[in-house]
Every structure is written in C-alpha cells, then in structure tokens.
C-alpha positions in Angstrom: 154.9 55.5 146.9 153.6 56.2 150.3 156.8 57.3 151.5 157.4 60.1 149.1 153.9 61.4 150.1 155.7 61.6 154.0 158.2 63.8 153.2 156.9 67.1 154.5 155.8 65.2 157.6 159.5 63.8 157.9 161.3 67.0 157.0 158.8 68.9 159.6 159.8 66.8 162.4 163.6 66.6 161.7 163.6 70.6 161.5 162.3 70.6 165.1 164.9 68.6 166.0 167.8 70.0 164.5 168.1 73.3 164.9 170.3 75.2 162.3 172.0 77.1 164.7 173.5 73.5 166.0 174.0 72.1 162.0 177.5 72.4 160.5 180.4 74.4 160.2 179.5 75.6 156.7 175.8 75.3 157.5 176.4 78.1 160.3 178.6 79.8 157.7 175.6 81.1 155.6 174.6 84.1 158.6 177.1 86.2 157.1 178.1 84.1 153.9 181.6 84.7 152.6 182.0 82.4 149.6 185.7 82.4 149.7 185.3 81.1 153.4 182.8 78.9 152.7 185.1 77.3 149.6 188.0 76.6 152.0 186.3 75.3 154.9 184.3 73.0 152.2 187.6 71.7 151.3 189.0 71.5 154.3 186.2 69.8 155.6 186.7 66.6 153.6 186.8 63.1 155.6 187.1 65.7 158.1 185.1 66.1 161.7 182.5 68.8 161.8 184.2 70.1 165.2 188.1 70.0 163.6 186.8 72.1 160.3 185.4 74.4 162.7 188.8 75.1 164.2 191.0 74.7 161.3 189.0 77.3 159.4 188.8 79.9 162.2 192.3 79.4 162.7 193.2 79.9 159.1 190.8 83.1 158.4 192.8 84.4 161.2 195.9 84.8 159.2 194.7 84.7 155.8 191.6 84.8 154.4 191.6 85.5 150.8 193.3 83.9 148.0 196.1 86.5 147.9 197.3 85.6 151.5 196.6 81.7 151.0 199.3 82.0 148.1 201.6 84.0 150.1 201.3 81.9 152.8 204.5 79.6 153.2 203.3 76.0 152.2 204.7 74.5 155.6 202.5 77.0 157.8 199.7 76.2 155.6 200.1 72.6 156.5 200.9 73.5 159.8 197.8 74.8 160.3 195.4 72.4 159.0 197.5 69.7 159.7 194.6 68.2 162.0 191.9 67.9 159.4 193.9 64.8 157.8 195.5 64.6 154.1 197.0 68.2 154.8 199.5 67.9 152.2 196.8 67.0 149.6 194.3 69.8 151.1 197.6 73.1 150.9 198.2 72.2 147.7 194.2 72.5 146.8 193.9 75.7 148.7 197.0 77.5 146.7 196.0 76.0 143.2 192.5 77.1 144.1 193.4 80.7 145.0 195.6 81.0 142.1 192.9 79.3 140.0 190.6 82.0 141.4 192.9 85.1 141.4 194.4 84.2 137.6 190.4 83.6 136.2 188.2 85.2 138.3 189.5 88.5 139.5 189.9 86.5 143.2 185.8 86.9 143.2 184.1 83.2 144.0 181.9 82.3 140.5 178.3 81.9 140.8 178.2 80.4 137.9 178.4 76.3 138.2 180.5 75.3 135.6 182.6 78.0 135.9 183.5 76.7 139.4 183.3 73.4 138.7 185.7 74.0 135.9 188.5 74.7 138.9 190.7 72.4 139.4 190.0 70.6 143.4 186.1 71.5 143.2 183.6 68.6 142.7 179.9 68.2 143.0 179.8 68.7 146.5 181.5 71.3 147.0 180.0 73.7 144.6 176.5 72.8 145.8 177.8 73.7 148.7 179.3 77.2 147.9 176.3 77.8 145.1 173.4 76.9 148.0 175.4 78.5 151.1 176.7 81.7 149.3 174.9 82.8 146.9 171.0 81.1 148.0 171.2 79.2 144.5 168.8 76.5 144.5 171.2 73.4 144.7 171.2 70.9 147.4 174.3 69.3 148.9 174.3 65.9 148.9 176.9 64.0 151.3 177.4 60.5 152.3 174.5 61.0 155.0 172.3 62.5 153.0 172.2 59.6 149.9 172.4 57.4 152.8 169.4 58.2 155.1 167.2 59.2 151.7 167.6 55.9 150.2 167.2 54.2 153.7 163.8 55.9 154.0 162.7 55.0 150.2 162.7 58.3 149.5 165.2 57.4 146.5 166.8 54.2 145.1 170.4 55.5 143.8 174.0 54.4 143.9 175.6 57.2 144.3 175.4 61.1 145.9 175.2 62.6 142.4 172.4 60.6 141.6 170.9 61.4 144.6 171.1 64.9 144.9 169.5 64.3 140.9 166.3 62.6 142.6 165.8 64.8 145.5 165.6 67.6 143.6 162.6 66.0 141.5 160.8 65.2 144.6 161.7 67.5 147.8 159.6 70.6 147.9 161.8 73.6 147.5 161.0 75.1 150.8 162.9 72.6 152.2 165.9 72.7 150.2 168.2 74.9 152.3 167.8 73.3 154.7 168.0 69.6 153.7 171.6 69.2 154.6 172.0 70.5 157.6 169.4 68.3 158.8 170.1 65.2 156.9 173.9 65.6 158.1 173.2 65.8 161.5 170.4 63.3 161.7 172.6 60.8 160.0 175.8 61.3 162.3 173.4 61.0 165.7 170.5 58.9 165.2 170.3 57.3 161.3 173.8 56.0 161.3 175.6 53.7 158.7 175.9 50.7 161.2 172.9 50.0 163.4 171.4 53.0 163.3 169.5 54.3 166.5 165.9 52.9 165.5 164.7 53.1 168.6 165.1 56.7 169.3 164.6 58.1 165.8 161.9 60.5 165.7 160.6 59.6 162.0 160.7 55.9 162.6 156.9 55.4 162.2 157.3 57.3 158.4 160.8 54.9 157.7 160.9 51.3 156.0 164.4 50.6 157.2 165.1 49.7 153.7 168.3 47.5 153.7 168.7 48.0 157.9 169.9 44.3 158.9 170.5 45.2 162.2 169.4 48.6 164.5 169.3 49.9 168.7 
C-alpha cells in the first residue's frame, strides 16, 4: 500500500512541526522520568485536558508524591485537589488502591515488567504503555483515541479499536520513531486532524493522506 511506504515522509514532517518540548504533560514528563509521577498524572489525565493534568499533577506532587503520602493523604483533600480533572471521586480512589497496590507488592518501586503492572488494579493498556515507553524507554507505543484515529484516517491501519491499533503500528512504524509517535500523533490530532471536519486545508501531510472515511473537512 502506497501509504505505508509514506510513513517516514509523514512522520518527518509531523516531527518538524510538533516539537516535543510543546507535546503533552507526560510526554514532557520523560526529561527527568519519575515513573510514579508519570503513573498518576497518566491516570489523572483520563477524559482529562492536557493543560488541567498539567496543573493537577504539579499541584499534587507538591504535597505528596509517592504512594506513602498519596495513602496518607485525607481522601477529601485528594479529591479536592484533582477535583478539576473530572470523575475525581473515581480517579482518589484509583490513586490510593494504586499506591497501596504498589507499596503492599512492589516495595512502592513502579514495575517494569508489563504484566506485572498491568496486573494492578486501575492500569489498562494505555496507561502502562505509557509508564513502560516514558519511564523506563521500553519499546511500547501509546496508543490514544488520536492516535487510532489519525492512523486509520491515513490508511496506515484498518482497526477498530486502540489495542488493535497500537498491535499494527508496531508491525509497520520503524522503531526510530516510536518514542515519539504519541506525542506527535496526540497533538496533530487535537489541532489539525480532528474527529469532526478535520483541518484539511492546513494539514501539512495532506498530499501523503486519503482522507479515508472524512465526509466532510476545512
């Protein structure tokens, strides 16, 4: 397929364009990667803006940043404090089974080991991609709601879901790219490839895209 042969050319050009120091939250995270901070501000970050996890989480770390002082902490203050990110009662009760999860099993150390921290109760696919890629440079790639979305819109894949996604991109995205994929992906799909009429006009990879199911574009 012609358009898998495009994908360094697309990749190239979307790096330029999204620079990683203006990427995410937890893409910004991996500088000086903490994996217990980039575990809570993962969760935290759920049907969350990038902006408000930004916040949230540096408001957090302030008063407690490992899972002993995320138990301690009162529930209501936790709430409190991450009360903005939406579904803050579900989210405090994640964080403190999480940390006890973590302090109980794992000595309060983050596990490298996927099923291991998959096997923790709150932690999906997502999120330990996430913490696996981010924190510890394991080659995994995050796959979001942008990222299935914009790779099957440029026929890059042909999937229903983000797990199969992230399945499809690893057989076909060169690895010097993986790192990187979300941040790009993430960004490029909130500001230019967007769910509904997506900014065709402006997009910088339009001339590599097939706008596959794009009924209607600016």
């Amino acid at each position: 397929m012609k358009s898998k042969e495009n994908i360094s050319k697309v990749m190239n050009i979307l790096e330029k364009h999204y620079h990683h120091e203006e990427r995410t939250t937890l893409n910004r995270m991996r500088k000086k990667p903490n994996a217990f901070k980039i575990l809570i501000a993962c969760l935290l970050s759920l049907r969350a803006k990038d902006e408000v996890t930004d916040k949230i989480s540096e408001n957090l770390f302030k008063v407690a940043d490992t899972p002993e002082k995320i138990l301690k902490l009162p529930t209501k203050k936790l709430e409190k404090i991450i009360f903005s990110s939406g579904h803050y009662h579900k989210k405090a009760q994640t964080l403190k089974s999480v940390s006890k999860e973590l302090i109980q099993r794992f000595k309060s150390k983050v596990p490298e080991d996927k099923e291991e921290l998959m096997s923790i109760k709150g932690i999906g696919q997502k999120t330990s991609n996430i913490v696996l890629s981010f924190a510890f440079n394991k080659e995994f790639i995050p796959i979001d709601t942008h990222c299935h979305r914009v790779s099957n819109r440029l026929g890059w894949v042909k999937t229903k879901n983000a797990d199969q996604t992230e399945v499809e991109i690893m057989k076909i995205l060169p690895k010097k790219y993986w790192q990187e994929f979300n941040g790009i992906f993430v960004l490029f799909g909130r500001t230019i490839c967007q769910p509904i009429s997506p900014f065709c006009s402006k997009c910088p990879v339009s001339k590599y895209c097939p706008r596959i199911n794009v009924k209607r574009s600016r």
